[in-house]
C-alpha positions in Angstrom: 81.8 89.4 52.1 83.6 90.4 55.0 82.3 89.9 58.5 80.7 92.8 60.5 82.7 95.6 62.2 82.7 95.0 66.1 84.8 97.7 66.9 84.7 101.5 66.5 88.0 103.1 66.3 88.3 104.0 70.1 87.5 100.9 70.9 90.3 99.5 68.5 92.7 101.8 70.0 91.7 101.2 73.9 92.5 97.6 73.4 95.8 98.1 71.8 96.9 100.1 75.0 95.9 97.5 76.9 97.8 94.7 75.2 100.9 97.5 75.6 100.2 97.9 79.1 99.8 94.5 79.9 103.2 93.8 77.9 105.1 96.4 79.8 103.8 94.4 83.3 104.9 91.3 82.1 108.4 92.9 81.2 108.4 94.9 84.7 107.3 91.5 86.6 110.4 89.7 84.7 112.8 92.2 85.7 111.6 92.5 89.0 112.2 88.1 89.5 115.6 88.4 87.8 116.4 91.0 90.1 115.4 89.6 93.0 117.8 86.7 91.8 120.9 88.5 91.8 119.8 90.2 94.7 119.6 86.8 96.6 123.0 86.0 94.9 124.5 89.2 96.0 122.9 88.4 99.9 124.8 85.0 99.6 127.8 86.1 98.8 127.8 88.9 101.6 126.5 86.3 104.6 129.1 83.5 103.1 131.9 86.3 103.3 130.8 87.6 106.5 130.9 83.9 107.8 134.2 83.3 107.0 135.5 86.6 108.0 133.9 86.1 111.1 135.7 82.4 111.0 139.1 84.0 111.0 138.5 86.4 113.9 138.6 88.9 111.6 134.6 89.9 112.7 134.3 90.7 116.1 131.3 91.3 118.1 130.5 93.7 120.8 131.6 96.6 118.4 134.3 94.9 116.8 135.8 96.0 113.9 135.8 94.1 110.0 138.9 94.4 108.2 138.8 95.6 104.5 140.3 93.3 102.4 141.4 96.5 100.4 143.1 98.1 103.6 144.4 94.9 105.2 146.2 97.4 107.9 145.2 100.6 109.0 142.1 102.8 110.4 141.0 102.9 107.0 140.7 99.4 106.7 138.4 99.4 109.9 134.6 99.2 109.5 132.9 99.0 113.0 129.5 96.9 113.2 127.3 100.2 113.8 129.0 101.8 110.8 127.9 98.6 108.8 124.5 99.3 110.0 124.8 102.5 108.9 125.7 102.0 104.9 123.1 99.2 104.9 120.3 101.7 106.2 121.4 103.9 103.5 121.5 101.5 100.9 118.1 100.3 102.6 116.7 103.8 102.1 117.5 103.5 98.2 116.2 100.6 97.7 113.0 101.3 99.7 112.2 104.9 97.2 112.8 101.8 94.1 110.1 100.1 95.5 107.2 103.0 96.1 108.2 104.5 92.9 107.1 101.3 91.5 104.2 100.5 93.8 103.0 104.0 93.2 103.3 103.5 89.1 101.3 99.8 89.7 98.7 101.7 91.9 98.2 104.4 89.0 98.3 102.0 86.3 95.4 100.1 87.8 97.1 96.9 87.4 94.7 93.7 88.9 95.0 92.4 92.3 97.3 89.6 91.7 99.5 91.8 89.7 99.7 94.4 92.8 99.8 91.7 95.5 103.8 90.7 93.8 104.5 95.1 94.6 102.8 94.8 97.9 104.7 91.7 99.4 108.4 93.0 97.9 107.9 95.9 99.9 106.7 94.2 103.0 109.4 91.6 102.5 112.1 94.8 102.5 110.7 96.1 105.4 111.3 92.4 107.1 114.9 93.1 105.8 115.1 96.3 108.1 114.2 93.9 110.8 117.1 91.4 110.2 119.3 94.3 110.0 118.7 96.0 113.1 118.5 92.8 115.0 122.3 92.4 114.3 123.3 95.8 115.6 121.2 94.7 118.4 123.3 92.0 119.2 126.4 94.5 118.8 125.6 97.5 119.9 122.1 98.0 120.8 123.0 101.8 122.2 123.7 102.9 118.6 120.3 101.6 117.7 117.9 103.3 120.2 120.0 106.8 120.1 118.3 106.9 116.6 121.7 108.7 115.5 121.0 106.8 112.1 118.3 109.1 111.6 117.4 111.9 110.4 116.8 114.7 113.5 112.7 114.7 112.9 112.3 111.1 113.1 114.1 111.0 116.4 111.1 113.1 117.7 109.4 110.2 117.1 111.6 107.3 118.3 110.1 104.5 120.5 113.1 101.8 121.0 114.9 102.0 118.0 111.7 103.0 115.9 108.0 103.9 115.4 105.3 103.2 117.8 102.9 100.7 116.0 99.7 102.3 117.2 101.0 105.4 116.0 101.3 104.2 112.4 98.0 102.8 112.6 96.8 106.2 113.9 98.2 107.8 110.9 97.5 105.3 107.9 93.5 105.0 109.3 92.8 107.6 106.8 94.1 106.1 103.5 92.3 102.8 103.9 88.8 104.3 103.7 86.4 103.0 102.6 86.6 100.0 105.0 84.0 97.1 105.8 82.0 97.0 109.3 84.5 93.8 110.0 87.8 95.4 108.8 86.9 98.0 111.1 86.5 96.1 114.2 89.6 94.4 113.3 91.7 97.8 112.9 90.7 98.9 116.2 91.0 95.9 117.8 94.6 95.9 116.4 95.5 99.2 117.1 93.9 98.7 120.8 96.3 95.4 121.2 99.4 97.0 120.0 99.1 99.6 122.7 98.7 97.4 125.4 102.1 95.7 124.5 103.2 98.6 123.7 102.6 99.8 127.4 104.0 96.8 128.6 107.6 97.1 127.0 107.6 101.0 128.1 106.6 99.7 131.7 109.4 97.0 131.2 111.7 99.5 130.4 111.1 102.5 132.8 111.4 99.3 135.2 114.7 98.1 134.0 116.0 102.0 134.0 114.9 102.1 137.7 116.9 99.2 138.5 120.2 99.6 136.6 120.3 102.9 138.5 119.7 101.6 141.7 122.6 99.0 140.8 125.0 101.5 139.8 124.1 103.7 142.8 125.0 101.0 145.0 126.9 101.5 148.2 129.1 99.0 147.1 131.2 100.8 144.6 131.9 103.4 147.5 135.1 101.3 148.1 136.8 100.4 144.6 139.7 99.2 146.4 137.6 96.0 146.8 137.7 95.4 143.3 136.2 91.6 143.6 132.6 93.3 145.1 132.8 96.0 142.5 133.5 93.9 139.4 130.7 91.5 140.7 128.4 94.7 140.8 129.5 95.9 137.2 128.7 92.4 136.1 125.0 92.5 137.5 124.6 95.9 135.7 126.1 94.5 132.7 123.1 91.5 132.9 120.8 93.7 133.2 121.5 96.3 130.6 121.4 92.4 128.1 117.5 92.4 129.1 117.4 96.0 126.9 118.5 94.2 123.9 115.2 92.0 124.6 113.2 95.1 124.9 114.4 96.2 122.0 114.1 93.0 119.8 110.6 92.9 121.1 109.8 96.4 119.8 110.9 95.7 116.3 109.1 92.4 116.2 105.8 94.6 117.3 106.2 96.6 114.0 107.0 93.6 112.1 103.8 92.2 112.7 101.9 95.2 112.9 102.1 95.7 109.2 102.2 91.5 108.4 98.5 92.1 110.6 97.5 94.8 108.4 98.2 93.2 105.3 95.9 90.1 106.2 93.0 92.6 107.1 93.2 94.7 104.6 92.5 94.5 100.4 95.8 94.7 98.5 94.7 97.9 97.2 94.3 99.3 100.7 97.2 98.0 101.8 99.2 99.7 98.8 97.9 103.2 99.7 99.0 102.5 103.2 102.3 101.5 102.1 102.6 104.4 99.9 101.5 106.8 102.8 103.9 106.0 105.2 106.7 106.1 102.8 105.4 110.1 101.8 105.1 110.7 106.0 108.6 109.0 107.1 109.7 111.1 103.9 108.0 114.1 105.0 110.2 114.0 108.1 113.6 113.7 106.5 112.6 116.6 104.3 111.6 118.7 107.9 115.2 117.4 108.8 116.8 118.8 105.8 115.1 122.1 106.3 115.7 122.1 110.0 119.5 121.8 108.9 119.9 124.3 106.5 118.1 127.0 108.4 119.6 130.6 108.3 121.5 130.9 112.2 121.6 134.0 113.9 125.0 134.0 115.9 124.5 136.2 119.2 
């Protein structure tokens, strides 16, 4: 005789679609390493060519200029560090939608904690990347970064050295983490309440250092540029203390960094996937305003 029938036909069915949906994670986790390996490979290759160009005075900093190995001569051959920066953001954008299109799919599909928690730390770790890439144009042109020229005109409105205001974000995710415990939210506000102190502190910093580099540059001093020994010595104090920007600067995007490292230890994965997911639609939001904003209808007078 044959054994007893444990299973109706739904329930037959449900667990077939599970096994398919837990073989097309497995299949999306495997891509995801083996791209993350050429990745890597691909990194290597860049930092091991930029080392060498960089070896043969070929790199310079300050602005300086890398020569195309297509267009050994010429202005076409000529790729300034902030236009660098530029293509990376760009290919930094792409690669940031790849990443919530997946999260968003892992967050709809249900998928288990540890399953999530791989989605949730590749988009954290790209955002780390943004970091590294800004603190090189830091180092070569920090004036290109905090102009904000690299993006779009909406998100300048809401610039705060050469990005977001932490506190702000915090302000703005609070209501995609709900529900939260009685201890996550003491340790939310407590966050938020710490980030704008520093946050204070480096806008106090700066407005100081503004203050100064005027008063430098206003000095009685350059009245007589015949003396160019006194003058020069003057330009060089100015030119120290616009070097303590780049720290204010370096600072601020360290804030953010750990802003969201900070959330991520507080939070659930879940929670911290919906926040994720939400300040990719508000950041996205504001290059769509942007667009808009660009292509409106102008009335010449």
């Amino acid at each position: 005789m044959g054994g007893p029938k444990t299973s109706d036909p739904k329930t037959l069915r449900r667990l077939a679609q599970n096994r398919e949906a837990a073989r097309k994670s497995r299949l999306r986790k495997k891509a995801y390493i083996q791209q993350l390996e050429t990745s890597r490979i691909k990194l290597t290759q860049i930092e091991h060519e930029l080392h060498r160009a960089k070896a043969q005075g070929v790199l310079l900093g300050g602005g300086g200029l890398l020569r195309n190995q297509g267009h050994p001569t010429g202005v076409s051959g000529l790729i300034s560090d902030e236009t660098m920066f530029d293509m990376e953001y760009t290919r930094w954008l792409e690669e940031h939608h790849r990443l919530m299109c997946e999260l968003r799919a892992a967050v709809q599909e249900q998928l288990q904690e540890n399953e999530l928690q791989m989605y949730v730390e590749s988009c954290i770790s790209h955002y780390d990347q943004m970091v590294h890439l800004k603190s090189t144009v830091i180092k070569s042109d920090v004036f290109h970064l905090i102009s904000g020229t690299w993006m779009t005109p909406a998100e300048r409105c809401f610039m705060w050295m050469g990005g977001f205001r932490p506190s702000e974000l915090i302000k703005i995710l609070s209501s995609h983490i709900d529900p939260l415990t009685e201890q996550q939210i003491l340790a939310v506000c407590g966050m938020q309440q710490s980030m704008q102190e520093a946050e204070e502190a480096l806008s106090q910093g700066l407005e100081a250092l503004n203050q100064s580099l005027s008063e430098t540059i206003n000095s009685d001093a350059f009245n007589c540029p015949s003396d160019v020994a006194n003058y020069m010595g003057h330009m060089a104090i100015a030119m120290n203390k616009l070097t303590t920007l780049e720290g204010f600067v370096r600072q601020a995007d360290n804030l953010r960094q750990q802003a969201l490292h900070r959330l991520h230890r507080i939070l659930t994965t879940r929670q911290m996937a919906r926040c994720l997911l939400a300040m990719a639609e508000y950041f996205h939001r504001l290059r769509a305003l942007s667009s808009l904003w660009l292509a409106r209808p102008r009335n010449d007078i």
